[in-house]
C-alpha positions in Angstrom: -121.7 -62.6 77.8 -119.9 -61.1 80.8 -121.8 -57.8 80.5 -125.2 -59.6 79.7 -125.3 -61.3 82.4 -123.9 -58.8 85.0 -126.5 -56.3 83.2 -129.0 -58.7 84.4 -128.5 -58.7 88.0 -127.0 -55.3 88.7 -130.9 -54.2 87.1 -132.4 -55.8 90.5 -129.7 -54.1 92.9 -130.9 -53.1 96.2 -131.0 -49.7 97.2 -129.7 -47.9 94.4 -132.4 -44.4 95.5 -130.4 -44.2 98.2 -128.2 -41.5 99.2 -124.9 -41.3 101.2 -121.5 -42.3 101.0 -122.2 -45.7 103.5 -125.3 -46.6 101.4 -122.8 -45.9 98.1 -120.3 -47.9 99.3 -122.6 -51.3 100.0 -123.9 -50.6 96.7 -120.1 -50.5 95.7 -119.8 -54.2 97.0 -122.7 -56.0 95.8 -122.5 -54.7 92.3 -118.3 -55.4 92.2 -119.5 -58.9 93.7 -122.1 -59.6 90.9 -119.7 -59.0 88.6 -116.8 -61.4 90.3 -119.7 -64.0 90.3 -120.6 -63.9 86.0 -116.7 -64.2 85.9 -116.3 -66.8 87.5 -119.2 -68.2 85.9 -118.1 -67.0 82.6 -114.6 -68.7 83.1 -116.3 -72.2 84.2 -117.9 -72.1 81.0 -115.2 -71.9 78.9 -113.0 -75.0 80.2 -114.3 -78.3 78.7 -117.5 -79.1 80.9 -120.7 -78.8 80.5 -123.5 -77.6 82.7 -127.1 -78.9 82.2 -129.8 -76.6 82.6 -130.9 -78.4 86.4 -127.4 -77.9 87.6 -127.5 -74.3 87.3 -129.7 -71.7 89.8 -129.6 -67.9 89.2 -131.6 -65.8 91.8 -131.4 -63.1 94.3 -128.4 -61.9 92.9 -126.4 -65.1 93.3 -125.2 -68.3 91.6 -124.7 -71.9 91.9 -124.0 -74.2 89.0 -122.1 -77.1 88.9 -120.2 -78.1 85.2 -119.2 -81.7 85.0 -116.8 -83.6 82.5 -116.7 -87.5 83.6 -115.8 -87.9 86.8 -114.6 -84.0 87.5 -117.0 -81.4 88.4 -116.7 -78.0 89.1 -118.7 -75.9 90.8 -119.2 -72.0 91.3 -121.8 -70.7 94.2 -122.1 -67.6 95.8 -123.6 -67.0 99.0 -123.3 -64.6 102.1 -120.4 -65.0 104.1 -121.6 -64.1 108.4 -117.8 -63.4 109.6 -117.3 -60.4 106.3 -120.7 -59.2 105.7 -121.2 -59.4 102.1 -121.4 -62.3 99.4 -118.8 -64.2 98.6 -117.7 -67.2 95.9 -117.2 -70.7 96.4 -115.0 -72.5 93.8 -114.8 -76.5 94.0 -113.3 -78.9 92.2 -113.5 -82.7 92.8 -112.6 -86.0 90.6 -114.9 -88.7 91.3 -117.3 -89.4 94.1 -114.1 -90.2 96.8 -111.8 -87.6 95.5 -110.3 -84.9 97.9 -112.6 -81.8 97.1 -110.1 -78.8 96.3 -111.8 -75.9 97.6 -111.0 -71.7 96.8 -112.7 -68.8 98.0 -113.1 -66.0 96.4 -113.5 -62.7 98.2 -114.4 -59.3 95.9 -113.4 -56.5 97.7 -114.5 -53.1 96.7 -113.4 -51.6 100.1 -110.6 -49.1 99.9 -108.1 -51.3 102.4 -105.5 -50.0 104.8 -102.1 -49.2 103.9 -100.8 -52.5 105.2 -102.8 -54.6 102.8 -100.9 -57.6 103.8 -102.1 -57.5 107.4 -105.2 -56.9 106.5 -105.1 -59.9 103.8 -103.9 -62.4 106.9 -105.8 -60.9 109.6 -109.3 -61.8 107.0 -108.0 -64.9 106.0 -107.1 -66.6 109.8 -110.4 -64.9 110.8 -112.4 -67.0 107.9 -110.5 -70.0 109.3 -111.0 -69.6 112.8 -114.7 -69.0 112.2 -115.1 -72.8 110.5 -114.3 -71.1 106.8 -111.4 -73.3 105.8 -110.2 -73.1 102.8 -107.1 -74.3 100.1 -107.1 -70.8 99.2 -108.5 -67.6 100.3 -107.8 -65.2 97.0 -109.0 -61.5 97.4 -109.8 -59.5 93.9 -108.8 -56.0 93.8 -110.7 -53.3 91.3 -108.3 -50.8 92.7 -105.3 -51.8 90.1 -102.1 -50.3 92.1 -99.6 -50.7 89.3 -95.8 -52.2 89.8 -96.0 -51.8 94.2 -99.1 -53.8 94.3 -98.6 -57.2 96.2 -100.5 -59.1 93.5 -99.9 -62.5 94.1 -101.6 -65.9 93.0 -100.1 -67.7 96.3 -98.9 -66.3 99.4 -98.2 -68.7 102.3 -98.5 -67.6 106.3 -98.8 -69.1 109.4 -102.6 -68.3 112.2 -102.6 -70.4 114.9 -100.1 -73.1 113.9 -101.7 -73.9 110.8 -100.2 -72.9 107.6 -102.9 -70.7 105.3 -102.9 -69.5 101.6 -104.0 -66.8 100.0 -104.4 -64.7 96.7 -104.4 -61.5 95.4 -105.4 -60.7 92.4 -106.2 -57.3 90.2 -109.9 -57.8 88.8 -111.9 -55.2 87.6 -114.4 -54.8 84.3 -111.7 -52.9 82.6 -109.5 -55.0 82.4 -109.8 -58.0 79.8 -106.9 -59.8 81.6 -109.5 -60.3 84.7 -111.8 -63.2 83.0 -107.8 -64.8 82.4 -107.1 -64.6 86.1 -109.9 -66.3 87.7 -109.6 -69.2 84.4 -106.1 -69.2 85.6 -108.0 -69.9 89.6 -110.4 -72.2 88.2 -107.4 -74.5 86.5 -105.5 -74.3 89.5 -108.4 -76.3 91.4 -109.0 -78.8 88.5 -105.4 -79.6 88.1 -104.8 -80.5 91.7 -107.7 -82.8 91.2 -105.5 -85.4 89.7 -105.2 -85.8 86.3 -107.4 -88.9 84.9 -105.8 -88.9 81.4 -108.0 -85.6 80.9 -106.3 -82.4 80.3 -107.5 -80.4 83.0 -107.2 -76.9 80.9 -108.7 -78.4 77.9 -110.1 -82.0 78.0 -107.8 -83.3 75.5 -106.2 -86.2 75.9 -102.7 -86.4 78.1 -99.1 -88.8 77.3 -96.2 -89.0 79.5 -93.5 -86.8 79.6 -91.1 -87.3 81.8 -92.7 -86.3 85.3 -95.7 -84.6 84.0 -98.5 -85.6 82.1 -99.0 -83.1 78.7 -101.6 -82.3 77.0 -101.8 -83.5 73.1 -104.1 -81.0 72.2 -103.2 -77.4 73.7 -99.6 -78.4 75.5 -100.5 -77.9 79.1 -98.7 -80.0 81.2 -99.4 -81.0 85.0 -96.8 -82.9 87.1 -97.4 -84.3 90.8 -94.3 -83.3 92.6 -92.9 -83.9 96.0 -90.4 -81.5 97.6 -87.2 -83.1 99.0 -86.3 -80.6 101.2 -90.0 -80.4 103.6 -91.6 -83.7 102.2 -94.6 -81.9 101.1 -96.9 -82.7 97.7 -97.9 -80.2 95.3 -99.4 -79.8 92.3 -97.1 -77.8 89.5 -98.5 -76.4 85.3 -96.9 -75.0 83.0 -97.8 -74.5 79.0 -95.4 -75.8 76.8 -93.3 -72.7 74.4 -91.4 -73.7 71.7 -90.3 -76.7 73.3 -89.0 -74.8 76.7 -91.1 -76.1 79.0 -90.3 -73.7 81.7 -91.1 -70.3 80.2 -87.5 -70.4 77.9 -89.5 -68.2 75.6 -92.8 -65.9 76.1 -95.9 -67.6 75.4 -97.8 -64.7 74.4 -94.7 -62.9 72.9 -91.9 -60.0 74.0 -92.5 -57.2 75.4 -92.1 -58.5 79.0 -88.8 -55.7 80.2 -91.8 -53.2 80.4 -94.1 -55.1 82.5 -93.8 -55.2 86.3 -93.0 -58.8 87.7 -96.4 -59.6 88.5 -98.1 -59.1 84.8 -94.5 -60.5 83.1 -95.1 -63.8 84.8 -98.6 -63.9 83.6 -97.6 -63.4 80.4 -94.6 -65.2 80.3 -96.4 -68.4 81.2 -99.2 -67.6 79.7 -101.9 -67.8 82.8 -100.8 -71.5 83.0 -98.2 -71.5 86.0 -100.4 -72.4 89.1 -97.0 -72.6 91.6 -93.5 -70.6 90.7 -91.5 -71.3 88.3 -87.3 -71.8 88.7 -85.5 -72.6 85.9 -85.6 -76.3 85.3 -88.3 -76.5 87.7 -90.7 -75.2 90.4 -90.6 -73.5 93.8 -91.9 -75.4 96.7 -95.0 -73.8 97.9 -94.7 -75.2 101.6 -91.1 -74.2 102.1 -89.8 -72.2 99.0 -87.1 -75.0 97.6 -86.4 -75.5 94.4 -87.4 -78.6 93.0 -86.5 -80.3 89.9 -88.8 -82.0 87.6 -87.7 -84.0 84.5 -89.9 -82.8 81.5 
C-alpha cells in the first residue's frame, strides 16, 4: 500500500526534466517527503481508527486525514513549513473535545547534514520554536542509515532560550521495513499521552489495572501515568508485556540482540512499544533523567 500510494504522487513530481545537482537535490526532498507522508499515513491506518472518506484530502502532493476512535482522533497533514523550505508533517493526537492536543512534527530530511548533526538537530529545532512552530516533539527522519555511531534517538532533551525542547531522530528510508514500525512507534507515542479512556491506545482493546499502569487485555501493552520524584514532572511511560517481564526481562521479538547496536537492540527488545527509557524495574525520567519506579 506504501508503494501504491507513494507511486501515485511521486508520478506528479515537479521538475523531474530538469538538470543539475541543486534541481536533483529539491527533487531529492519532495520525493523522500512524499514518501514520509504515505508512512505516516500508512501507520495511522493500521492502529484501531477509522477514517471516513470526508475526513481524508489528497492533493498537490500532500495529506490531511484525520482517523477517529470515540473520543480520540488522530490526525496526519502535511504542509509547507516558511522557516525550512520544504513540506513537512503534522502529527496530532487529542482525547475528547477539551483534551490537551499532543502535537509531533515530523521533518524528512534528505539533505546530507554537517558533521555535527546534533547542532544542527538543536539549532532546527529552537529555530522552528522561535518562529511560532512549537512543538511536543520535533523528530527528524534520516534515509542516510549511519550504522552503530549514528545518534538515532526517539527522545533527546535540550535547552533554547530557557525553554526545554524535544526532539527525535530516527533512520527512515524505503529500504528498510523497520521504518513503517518507527513512525507506528511515533504515532503511539502521541495517542498514549492522550490519557488512556479504558481504550488501548496501541490496539483499541479493552484495558484492567495493573498495578500503576493500565494493560491491555487484548495485545499486552501497558501505559502508566507517572510522576518523577526527583524534578516533580509528569510523563507518560509503555511498555509491551514479555513473558510476564514487564520491563524487557526477555526479547519481545526474540535473541539475537549482542549483535545489534544499542539503538536497533532497544527497538527490538521492547518491541517498538517503549515511548520513554526503560531501567530495570522502571523508567527514566524524561525531564531530568531519574529513575523512577513503577509497580506493575
Amino acid at each position: 500500500r506504501i508503494y501504491s500510494l507513494y507511486g501515485k504522487f511521486c508520478g506528479a513530481a515537479a521538475g523531474r526534466g530538469r538538470r543539475g545537482e541543486f534541481a536533483m537535490q529539491q527533487r531529492s526532498q519532495k520525493d523522500y517527503g512524499r514518501f514520509c507522508q504515505m508512512l505516516a499515513l500508512f501507520a495511522a491506518g493500521n492502529f484501531s481508527l477509522t477514517c471516513r472518506p470526508d475526513d481524508a484530502v489528497y492533493g498537490d502532493g500532500g495529506v490531511n486525514a484525520l482517523f477517529r476512535n470515540g473520543t480520540r482522533t488522530l490526525s496526519v497533514a502535511s504542509a509547507p513549513n516558511a522557516p525550512l523550505g520544504f513540506d513537512t508533517i503534522e502529527v496530532c493526537a487529542r482525547r475528547g473535545a477539551r483534551g490537551r492536543p499532543v502535537r509531533f512534527l515530523l521533518i524528512p530530511m534528505a539533505h546530507c547534514l554537517a558533521r555535527d548533526k546534533k547542532k544542527t538537530y538543536e539549532h532546527v529545532a529552537g529555530a522552528l520554536c522561535r518562529a511560532g512552530c512549537v512543538y511536543d516533539k520535533y523528530v527528524f527522519l534520516d534515509p542516510f542509515d549511519s550504522g552503530g555511531d549514528s545518534g538515532y534517538s526517539y527522545s533527546v532533551r535540550f535547552e533554547a532560550g530557557g525553554r526545554a525542547l524535544f526532539y527525535a531522530v530516527l533512520p527512515v528510508s524505503i529500504a528498510d521495513m523497520n521504518s513503517f514500525r518507527r513512525i507506528q512507534k511515533l504515532l503511539f507515542e502521541c495517542l498514549a499521552r492522550t490519557g488512556g479512556g479504558g481504550a488501548c491506545a496501541f490496539c483499541g482493546g479493552k484495558t484492567a489495572a495493573a498495578g500503576d499502569a493500565a494493560r491491555c487485555r487484548v495485545c499486552g501493552t501497558a501505559v502508566a501515568a507517572a510522576v518523577c520524584g526527583s524534578c516533580g514532572k509528569k510523563f507518560t511511560a509503555a511498555y509491551a508485556a514479555a513473558a510476564g517481564k514487564p520491563y524487557g526481562g526477555a526479547a519481545v521479538g526474540g535473541g539475537g540482540l549482542s549483535d545489534l547496536p544499542d539503538f536497533y537492540a532497544r527497538e527490538k527488545k521492547y518491541a517498538f512499544r517503549d515511548i520513554v527509557e526503560t531501567s530495570g524495574d522502571g523508567f527514566v525520567c524524561p525531564h531530568c533523567g531519574e529513575r523512577v519506579k513503577i509497580e506493575s
